[in-house]
C-alpha positions as a Python dict, from the first residue, in 0.01 Angstrom:
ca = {
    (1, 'X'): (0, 0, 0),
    (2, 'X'): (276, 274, -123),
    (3, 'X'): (118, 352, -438),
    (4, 'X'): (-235, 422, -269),
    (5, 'X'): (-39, 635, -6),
    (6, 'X'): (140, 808, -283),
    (7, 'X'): (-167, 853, -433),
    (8, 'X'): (-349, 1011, -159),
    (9, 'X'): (-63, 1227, -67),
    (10, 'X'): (-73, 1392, -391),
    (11, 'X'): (-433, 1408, -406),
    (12, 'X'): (-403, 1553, -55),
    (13, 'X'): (-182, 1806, -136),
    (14, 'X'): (-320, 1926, -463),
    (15, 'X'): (-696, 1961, -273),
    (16, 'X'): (-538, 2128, -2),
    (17, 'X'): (-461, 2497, 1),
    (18, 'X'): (-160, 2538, 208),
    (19, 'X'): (-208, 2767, 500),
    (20, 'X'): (-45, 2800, 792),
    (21, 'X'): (-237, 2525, 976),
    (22, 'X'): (-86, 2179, 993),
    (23, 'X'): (-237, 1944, 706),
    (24, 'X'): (-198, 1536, 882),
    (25, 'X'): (-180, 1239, 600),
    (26, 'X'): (-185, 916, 702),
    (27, 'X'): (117, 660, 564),
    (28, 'X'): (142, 333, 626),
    (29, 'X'): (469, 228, 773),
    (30, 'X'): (596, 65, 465),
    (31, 'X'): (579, 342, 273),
    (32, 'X'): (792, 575, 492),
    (33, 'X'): (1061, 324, 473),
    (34, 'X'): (989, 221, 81),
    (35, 'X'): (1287, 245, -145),
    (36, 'X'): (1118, 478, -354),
    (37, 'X'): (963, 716, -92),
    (38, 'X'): (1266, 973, -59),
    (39, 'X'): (1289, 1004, -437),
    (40, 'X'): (890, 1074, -459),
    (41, 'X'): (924, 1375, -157),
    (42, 'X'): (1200, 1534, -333),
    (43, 'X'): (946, 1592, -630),
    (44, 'X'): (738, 1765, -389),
    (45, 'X'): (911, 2069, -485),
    (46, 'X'): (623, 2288, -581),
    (47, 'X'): (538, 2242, -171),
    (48, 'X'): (888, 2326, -52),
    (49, 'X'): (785, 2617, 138),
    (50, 'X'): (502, 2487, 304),
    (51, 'X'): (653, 2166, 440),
    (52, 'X'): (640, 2291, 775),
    (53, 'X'): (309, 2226, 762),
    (54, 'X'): (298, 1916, 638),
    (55, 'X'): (258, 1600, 876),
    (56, 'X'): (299, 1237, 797),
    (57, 'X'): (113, 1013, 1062),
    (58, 'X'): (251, 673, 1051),
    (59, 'X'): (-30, 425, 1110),
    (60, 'X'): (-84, 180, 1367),
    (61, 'X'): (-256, -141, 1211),
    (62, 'X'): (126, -288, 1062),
    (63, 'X'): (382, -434, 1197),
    (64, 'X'): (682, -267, 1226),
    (65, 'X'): (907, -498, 1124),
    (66, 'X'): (1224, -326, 1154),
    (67, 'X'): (1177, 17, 1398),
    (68, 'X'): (1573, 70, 1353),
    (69, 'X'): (1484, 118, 946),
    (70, 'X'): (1170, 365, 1083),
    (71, 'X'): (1418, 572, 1284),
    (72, 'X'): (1630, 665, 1008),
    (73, 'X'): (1345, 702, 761),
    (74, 'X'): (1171, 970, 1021),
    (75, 'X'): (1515, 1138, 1045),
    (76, 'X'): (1526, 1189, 662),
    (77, 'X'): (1160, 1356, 673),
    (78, 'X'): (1228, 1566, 945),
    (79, 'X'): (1568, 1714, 763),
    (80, 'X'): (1311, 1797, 453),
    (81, 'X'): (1137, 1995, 645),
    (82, 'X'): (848, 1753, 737),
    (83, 'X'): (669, 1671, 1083),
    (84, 'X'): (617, 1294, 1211),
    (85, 'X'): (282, 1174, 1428),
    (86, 'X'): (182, 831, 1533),
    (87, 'X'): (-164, 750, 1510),
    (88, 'X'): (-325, 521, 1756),
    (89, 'X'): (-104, 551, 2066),
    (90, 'X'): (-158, 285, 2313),
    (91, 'X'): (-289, -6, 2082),
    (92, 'X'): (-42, -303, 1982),
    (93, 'X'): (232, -130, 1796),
    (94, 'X'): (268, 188, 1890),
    (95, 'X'): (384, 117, 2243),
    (96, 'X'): (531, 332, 2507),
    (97, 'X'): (897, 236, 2409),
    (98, 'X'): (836, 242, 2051),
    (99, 'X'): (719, 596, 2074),
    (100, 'X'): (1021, 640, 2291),
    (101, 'X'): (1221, 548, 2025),
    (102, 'X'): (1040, 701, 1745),
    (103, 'X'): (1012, 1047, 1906),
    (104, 'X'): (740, 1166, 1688),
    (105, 'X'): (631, 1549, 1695),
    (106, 'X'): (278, 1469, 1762),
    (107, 'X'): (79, 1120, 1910),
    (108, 'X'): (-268, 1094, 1882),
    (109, 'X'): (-366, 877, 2170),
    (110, 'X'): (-603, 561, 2039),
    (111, 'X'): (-948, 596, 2044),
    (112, 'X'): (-999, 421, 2356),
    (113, 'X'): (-867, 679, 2530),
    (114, 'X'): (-1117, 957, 2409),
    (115, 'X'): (-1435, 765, 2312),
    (116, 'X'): (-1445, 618, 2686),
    (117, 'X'): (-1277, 867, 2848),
    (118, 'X'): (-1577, 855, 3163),
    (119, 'X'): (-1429, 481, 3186),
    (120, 'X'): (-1050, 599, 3163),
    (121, 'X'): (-1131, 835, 3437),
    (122, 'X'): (-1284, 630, 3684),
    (123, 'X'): (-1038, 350, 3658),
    (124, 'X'): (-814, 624, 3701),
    (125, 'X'): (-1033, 727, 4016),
    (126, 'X'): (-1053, 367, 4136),
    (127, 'X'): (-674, 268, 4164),
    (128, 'X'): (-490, 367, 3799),
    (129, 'X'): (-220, 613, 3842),
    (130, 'X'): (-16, 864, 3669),
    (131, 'X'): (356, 883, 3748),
}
């Protein structure tokens, strides 16, 4: 999976003019902690600048194997100058304490929680609360 993220990241960020709206690529878990990932973003240079506006959103569908080795791998992006998101909040691995630990910059809440929001609601209405 890392060289078809690497390879859409690049292809992202060629095809995308930066502005000064946030551009989200998806990664796959194993690639934010591959060996070889730190040494690939530090050839980003040509983006430097626009970093900022750059977002890697770790996907949900793999295990994290080891979330202490995802920790420090989000802590290196965010001292280059990237943001972090998790994708898929609420399914299987993206739980409430791994987002706790993670402390991403953005979550994007499953697709549950949007596509049948009328049904989120009136469970909601019928018993479910918010603390």
């Amino acid at each position: 999976m890392y060289e078809l993220d690497i390879f859409l990241i690049n292809h992202a960020l060629t095809s995308f003019h930066m502005q000064s709206i946030p551009l989200f690529i998806n990664v796959y878990p194993s690639t934010i902690v591959h060996p070889a990932f730190p040494d690939f973003l530090r050839k980003l240079k040509p983006i430097r600048s626009s970093r900022q506006h750059i977002v890697l959103e770790i996907n949900e569908p793999e295990k994290i194997s080891d979330i202490g080795l995802l920790k420090k791998a989000i802590r290196f992006l965010r001292t280059g100058g990237f943001s972090v998101a998790l994708d898929d909040i609420g399914k299987v691995e993206f739980s409430l304490h791994t987002v706790t630990e993670l402390e991403p910059d953005f979550m994007k809440l499953d697709r549950y929680y949007s596509a049948e929001s009328s049904i989120f609601v009136k469970k909601k209405q019928n018993g479910f609360k918010c603390f």
